[in-house]
C-alpha positions in Angstrom: -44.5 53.7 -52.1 -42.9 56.1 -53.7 -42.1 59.5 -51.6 -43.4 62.5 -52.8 -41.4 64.7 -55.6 -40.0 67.8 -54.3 -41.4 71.1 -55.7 -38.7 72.3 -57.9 -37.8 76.1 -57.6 -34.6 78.7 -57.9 -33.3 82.2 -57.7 -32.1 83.9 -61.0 -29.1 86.3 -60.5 -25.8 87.7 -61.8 -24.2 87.1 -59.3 -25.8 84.6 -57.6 -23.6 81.9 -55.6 -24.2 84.1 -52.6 -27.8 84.1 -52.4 -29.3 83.1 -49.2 -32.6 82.3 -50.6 -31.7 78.4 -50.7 -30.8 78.3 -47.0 -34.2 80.8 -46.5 -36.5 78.7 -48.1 -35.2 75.7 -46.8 -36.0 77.1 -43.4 -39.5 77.8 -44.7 -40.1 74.2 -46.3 -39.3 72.6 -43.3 -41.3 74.5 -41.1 -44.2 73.4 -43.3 -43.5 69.7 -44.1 -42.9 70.0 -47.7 -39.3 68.9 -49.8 -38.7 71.8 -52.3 -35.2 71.6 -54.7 -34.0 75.3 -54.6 -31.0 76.3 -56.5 -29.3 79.4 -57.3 -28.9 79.7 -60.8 -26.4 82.3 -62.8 -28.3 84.2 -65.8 -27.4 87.6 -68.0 -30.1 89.3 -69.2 -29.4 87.0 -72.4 -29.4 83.4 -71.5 -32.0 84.7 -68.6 -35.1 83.8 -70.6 -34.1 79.9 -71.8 -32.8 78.8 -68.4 -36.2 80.3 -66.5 -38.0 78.8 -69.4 -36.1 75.6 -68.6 -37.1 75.7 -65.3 -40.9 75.8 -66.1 -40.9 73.3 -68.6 -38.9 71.4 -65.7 -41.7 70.9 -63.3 -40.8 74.0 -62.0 -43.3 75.5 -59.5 -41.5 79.4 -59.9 -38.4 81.0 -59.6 -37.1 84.5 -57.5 -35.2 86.5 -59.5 -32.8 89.0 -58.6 -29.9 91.9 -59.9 -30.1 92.5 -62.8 -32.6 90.5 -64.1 -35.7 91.5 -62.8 -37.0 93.9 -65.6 -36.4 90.9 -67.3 -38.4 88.7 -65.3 -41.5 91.5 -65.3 -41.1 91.6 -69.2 -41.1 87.8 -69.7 -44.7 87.3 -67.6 -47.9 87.3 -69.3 -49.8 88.6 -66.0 -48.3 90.5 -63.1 -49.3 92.3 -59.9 -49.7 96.1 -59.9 -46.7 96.4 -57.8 -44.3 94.6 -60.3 -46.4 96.8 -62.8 -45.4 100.1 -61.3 -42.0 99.2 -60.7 -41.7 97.3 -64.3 -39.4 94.8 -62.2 -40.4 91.5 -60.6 -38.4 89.8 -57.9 -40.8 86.5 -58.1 -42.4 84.4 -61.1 -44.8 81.8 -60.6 -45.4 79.1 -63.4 -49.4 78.4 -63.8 -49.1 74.2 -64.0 -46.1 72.0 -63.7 -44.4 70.9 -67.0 -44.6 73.1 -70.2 -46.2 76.3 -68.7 -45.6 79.2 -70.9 -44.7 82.6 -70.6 -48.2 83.5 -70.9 -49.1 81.8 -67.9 -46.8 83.4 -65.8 -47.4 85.4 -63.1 -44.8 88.2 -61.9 -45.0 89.6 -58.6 -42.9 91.5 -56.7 -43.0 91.0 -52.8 -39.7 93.4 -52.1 -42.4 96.3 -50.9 -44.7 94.3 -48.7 -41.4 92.6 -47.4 -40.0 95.9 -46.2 -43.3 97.3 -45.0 -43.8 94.1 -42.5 -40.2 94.4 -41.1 -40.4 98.0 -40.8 -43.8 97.4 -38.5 -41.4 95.4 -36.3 -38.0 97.4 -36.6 -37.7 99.4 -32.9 -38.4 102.4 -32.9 -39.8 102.8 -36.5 -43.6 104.3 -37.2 -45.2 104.5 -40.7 -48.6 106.1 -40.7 -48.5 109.9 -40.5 -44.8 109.4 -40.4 -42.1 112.1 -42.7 -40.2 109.4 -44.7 -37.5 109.7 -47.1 -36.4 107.2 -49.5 -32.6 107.7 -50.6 -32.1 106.3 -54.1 -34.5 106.0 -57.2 -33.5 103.1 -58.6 -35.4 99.8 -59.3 -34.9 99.1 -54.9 -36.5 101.5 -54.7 -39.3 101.9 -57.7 -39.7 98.5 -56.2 -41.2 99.9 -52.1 -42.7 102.7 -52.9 -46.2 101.7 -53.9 -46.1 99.8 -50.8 -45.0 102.3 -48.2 -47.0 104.7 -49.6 -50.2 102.4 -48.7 -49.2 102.7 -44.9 -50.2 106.4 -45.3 -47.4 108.6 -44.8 -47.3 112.0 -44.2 -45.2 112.0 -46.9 -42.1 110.7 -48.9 -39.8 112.7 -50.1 -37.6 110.9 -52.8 -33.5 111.8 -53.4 -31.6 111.0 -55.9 -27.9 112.0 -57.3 -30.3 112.4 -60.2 -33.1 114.5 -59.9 -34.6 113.6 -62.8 -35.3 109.9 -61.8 -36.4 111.0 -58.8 -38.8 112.9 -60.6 -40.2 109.8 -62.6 -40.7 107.9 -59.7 -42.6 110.7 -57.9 -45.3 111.0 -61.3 -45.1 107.1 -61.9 -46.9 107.1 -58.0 -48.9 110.1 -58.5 -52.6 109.8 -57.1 -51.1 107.2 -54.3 -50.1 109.6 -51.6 -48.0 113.1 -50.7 -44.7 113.2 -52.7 -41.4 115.2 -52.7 -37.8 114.7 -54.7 -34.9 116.4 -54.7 -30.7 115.9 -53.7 -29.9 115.2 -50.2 -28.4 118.4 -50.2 -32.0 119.8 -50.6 -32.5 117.7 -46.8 -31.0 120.5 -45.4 -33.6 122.6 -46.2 -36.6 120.9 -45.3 -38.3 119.4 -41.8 -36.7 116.4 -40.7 -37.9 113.0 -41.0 -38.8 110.2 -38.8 -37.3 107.5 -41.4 -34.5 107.6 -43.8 -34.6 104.5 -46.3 -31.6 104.0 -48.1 -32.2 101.9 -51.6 -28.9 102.6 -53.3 -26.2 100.2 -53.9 -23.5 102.4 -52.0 -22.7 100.0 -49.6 -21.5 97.1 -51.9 -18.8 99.6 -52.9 -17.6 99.6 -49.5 -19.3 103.6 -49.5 -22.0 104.7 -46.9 -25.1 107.3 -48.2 -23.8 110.9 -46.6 -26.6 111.4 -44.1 -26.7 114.0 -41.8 -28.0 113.4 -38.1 -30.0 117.1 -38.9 -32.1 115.5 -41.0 -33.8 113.3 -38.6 -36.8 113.9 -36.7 -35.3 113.2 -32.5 -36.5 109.7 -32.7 -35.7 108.9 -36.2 -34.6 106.0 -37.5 -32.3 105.1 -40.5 -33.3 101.7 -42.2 -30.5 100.1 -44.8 -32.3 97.9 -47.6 -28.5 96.4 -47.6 -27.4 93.7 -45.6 -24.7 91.4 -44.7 -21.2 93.2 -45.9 -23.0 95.8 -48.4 -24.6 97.4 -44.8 -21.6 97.5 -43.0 -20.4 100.9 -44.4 -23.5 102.6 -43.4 -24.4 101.1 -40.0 -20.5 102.1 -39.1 -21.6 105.5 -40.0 -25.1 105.9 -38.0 -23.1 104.0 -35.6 -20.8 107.2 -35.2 -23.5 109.9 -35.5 -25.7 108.6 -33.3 -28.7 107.2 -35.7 -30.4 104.1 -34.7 -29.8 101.8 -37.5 -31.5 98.6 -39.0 -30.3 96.8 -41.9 -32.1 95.1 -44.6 -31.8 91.3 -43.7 -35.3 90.8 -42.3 -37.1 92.9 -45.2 -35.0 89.9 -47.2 -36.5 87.0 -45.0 -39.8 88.8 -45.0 -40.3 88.9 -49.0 -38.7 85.5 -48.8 -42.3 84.2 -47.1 -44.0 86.0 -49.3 -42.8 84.8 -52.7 -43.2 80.9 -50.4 -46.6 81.5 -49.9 -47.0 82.7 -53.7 -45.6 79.3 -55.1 -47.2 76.6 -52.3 -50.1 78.1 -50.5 -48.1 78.0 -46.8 -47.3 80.7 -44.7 -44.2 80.5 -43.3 -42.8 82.1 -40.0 -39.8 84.5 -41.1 -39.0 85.6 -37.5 -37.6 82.3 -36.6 -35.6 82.4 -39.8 -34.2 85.5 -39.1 -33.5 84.7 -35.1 -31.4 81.9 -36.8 -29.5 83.9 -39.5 -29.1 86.6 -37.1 -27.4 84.6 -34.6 -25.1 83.1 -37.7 -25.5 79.4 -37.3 -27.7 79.0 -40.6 
């Protein structure tokens, strides 16, 4: 008898060779008795739609996507969730049939928010509800979390950005969903601390960490790094120094990871074993 086919998936990304989503969801599909066929794929925003296309018409079940193809990815789908709507960026596709599915038929989510909230309701030390929160960056990372994190009822989030003015957009793309501020992290000096500090920009993979000052947390406050691996290591040296308790992004990464799984097959995985094994570095 013949075995059973493997469900055919892959992560879109520029770069991409890197990715630990083929070792992630390998963890996942063993833990639930199914063969999947991940691969990382390269794409530009150019070649991005024939190759995901490719996929589908493949037997492809649905694809992650990543940098900087994931307003791509939100653009390409016929339907999508309203957090991929509100952040016009989708980090997850899923192909409606096997064989020939079409654009149309696709679904776009994005499971980056809900991935950060669930680790963040696990990370020591770290409350949400009636919690002062700041999210540093306004870039897609973080158009990306804030629906979500606003849904755990904050007592606010204040948004900063070297540009105010994208800050700003964020702030009236989410208006209606909960209390919001923006400004420039110089503006931090001047307002009550905050229990969490999120930083969503890109610093670290320039070997820079996000000036924060130890002022601008509340005495338990926590500083949470969407980075991970290498790109965290800048800013984790620096809370490190200051005094902040630190987490980096790596189980928000796992955590999304189970998401977009259950998404494409139905199966919830566990991502805290996954992460116990990345985490101890003998994935």
């Amino acid at each position: 008898m013949a075995s059973e086919s493997p469900v055919k998936l892959a992560v879109f990304g520029n770069p991409v060779a890197q990715s630990l989503s083929p070792r992630i969801h390998g963890f996942f599909a063993d833990q639930c008795g199914l063969k999947i066929d991940y691969r990382a794929i390269e794409a530009t925003p150019e070649t991005f739609p024939r190759r995901v296309n490719e996929l589908a018409e493949g037997g492809g079940r649905g694809c992650n996507i990543t940098v900087p193809l994931k307003h791509d990815a939100w653009k390409l789908a016929g339907r999508c969730s309203e957090s991929a709507s509100r952040a016009q960026a989708a980090n997850t596709l899923v192909f409606s049939g096997a064989g020939g599915s079409l654009p149309d038929d696709w679904y776009a989510d994005s499971t980056d928010g809900e991935g950060l909230v669930n680790d963040l309701l696990v990370t020591p030390g770290c409350r949400l509800r009636g919690a002062r929160i700041c999210l540093v960056g306004a870039g897609g990372a973080a158009a990306s979390v804030l629906g979500a994190l606003l849904n755990t009822r904050p007592e606010i989030i204040y948004i900063t950005n070297r540009t105010v003015k994208r800050a700003k957009e964020l702030v009236q793309s989410h208006v209606g969903l909960g209390a919001l501020d923006f400004g420039t992290l110089s503006d931090l000096d001047s307002v009550p601390p905050f229990d969490l500090i999120i930083n969503a920009t890109s610093a670290g993979h320039g070997g820079e960490a996000v000036r924060l000052s130890r002022s601008w947390f509340a005495e338990q406050g926590v500083c949470y790094d969407m980075n991970y691996a290498s790109a965290a290591e800048p800013l984790r040296a620096s809370c490190r120094k200051k005094g902040i308790p630190y987490s980096d992004g790596l189980g928000m990464l796992v955590r999304q990871a189970a998401l977009s799984f259950r998404l494409w097959t139905g199966q919830t995985p566990d991502p805290s074993a996954v992460l116990e094994v990345l985490r101890q570095g003998s994935a």
